[in-house]
C-alpha positions as CSV (number, residue, x, y, z in Angstrom):
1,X,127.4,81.1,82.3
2,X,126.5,81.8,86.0
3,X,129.7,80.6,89.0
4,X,128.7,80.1,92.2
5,X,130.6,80.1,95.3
6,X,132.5,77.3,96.3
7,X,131.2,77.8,99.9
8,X,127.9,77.9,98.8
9,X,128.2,74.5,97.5
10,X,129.2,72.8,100.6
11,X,126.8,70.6,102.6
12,X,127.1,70.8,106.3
13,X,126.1,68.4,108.9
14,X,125.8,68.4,112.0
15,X,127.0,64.8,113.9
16,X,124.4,64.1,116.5
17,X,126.1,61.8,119.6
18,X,123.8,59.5,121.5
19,X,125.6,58.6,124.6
20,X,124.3,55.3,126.9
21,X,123.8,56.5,130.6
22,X,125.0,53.5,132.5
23,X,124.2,55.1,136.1
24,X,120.9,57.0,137.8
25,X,121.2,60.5,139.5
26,X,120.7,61.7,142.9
27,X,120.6,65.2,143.8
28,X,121.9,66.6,146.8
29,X,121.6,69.8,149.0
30,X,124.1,69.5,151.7
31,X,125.5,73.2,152.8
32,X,128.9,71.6,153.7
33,X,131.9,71.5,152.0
34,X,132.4,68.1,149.3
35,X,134.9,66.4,151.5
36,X,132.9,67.1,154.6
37,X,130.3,65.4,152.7
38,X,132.3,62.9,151.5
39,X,133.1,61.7,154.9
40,X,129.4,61.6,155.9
41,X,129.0,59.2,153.6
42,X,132.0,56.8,154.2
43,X,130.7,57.2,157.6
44,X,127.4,56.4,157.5
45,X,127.2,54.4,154.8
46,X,130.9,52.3,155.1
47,X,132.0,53.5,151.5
48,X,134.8,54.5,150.5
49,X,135.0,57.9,149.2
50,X,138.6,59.1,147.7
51,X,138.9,62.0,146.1
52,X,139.8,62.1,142.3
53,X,141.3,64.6,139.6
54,X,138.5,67.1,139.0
55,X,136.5,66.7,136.6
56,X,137.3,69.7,133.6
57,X,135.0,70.9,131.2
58,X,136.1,72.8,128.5
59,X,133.4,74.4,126.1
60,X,133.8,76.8,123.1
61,X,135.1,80.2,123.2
62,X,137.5,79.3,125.8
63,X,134.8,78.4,128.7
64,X,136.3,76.0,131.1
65,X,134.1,74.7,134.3
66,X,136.2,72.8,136.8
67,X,134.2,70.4,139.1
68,X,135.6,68.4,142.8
69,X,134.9,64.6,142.3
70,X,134.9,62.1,145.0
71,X,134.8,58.3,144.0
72,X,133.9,54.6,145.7
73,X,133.8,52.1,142.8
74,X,133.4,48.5,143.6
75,X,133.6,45.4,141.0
76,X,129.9,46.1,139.8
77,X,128.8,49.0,141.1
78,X,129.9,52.5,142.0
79,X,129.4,56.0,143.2
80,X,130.6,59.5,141.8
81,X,130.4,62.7,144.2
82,X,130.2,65.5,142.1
83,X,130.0,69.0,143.4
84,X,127.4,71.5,141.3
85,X,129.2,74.7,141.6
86,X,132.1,75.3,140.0
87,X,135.4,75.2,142.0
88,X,137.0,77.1,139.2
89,X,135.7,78.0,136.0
90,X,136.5,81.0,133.1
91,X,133.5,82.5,130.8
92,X,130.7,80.9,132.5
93,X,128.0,83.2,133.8
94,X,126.2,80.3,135.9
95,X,129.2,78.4,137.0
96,X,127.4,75.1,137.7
97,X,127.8,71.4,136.4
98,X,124.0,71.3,135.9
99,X,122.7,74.9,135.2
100,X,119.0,73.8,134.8
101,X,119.5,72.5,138.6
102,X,121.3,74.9,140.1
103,X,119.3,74.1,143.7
104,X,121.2,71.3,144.1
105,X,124.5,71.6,146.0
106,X,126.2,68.3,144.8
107,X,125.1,65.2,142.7
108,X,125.2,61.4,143.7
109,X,126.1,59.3,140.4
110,X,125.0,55.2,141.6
111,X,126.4,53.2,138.9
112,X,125.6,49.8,138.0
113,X,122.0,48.0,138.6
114,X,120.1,48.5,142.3
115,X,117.2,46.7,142.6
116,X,114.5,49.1,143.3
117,X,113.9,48.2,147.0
118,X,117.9,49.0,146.9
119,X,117.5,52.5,145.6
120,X,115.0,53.1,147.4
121,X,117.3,52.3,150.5
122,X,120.0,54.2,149.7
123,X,117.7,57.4,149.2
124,X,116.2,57.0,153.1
125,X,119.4,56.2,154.1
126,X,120.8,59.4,152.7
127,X,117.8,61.2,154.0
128,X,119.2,60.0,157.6
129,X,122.4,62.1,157.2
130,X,122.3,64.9,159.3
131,X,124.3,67.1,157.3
132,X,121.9,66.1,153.8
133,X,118.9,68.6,154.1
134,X,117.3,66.9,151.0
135,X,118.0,64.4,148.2
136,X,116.1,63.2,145.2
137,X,116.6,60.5,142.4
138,X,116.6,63.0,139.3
139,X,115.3,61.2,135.9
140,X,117.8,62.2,133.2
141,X,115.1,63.3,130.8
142,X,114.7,66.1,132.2
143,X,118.5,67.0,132.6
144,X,119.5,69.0,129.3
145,X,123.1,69.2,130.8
146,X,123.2,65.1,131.3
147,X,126.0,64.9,129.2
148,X,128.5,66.8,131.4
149,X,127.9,64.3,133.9
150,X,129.8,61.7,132.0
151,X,133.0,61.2,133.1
């Protein structure tokens, strides 16, 4: 009669999470400070930036990323201002909220549902910022780290 281990015997799985993106990404280089930044905008743009709780991130083996966040939510749409970098973080070798995009200096969460000609707006109107050297609508395809974007 042959045992085996009980450990040996066990079936992992792995649970696979699917989350639904309910908001497009901008990305922004802007050599300012975020509330700098955040002014420009309500400035500019008449929002209403405040600034929020930082976004934590916590990972395994005691990682931690802390990221600034500004806000401006409306009743159907919204905006997040999320800085890239790190403002604190612990076990992270590239402190940044999106490593794969690490050229970016902040990113521009729209929530809700622009019409294209709307977007597309709000992009050359960004673009008109002195302070914003650059900003592009980035598809979330392509970002592996999408997920710590969800707040």
């Amino acid at each position: 009669m042959q045992y085996r281990s009980f450990t040996s015997m066990v079936k992992r799985s792995k649970l696979q999470i699917d989350y639904e993106y309910d908001f497009r990404v901008v990305g922004l280089i802007a050599a300012i400070k975020e509330y700098k930044l955040a002014w420009a905008l309500n400035k500019q743009l008449h929002w209403r930036f405040i600034k929020e709780a930082d976004h934590v991130l916590d990972f395994k083996a005691d990682q931690r990323l802390v990221i600034s966040h500004f806000a401006y939510l409306r009743e159907h749409t919204g905006f997040r201002l999320l800085k890239n970098r790190a403002v604190e973080h612990t076990g992270q070798s590239r402190p940044f909220l999106i490593p794969e995009r690490k050229n970016y200096d902040y990113w521009l969460l729209v929530y809700g549902d622009p019409l294209p000609s709307e977007f597309t707006a709000l992009l050359e109107d960004l673009n008109h910022i002195n302070w914003i050297q650059y900003c592009k609508e980035e598809p979330l395809e392509d970002l592996r780290s999408k997920d710590n974007l969800i707040i």
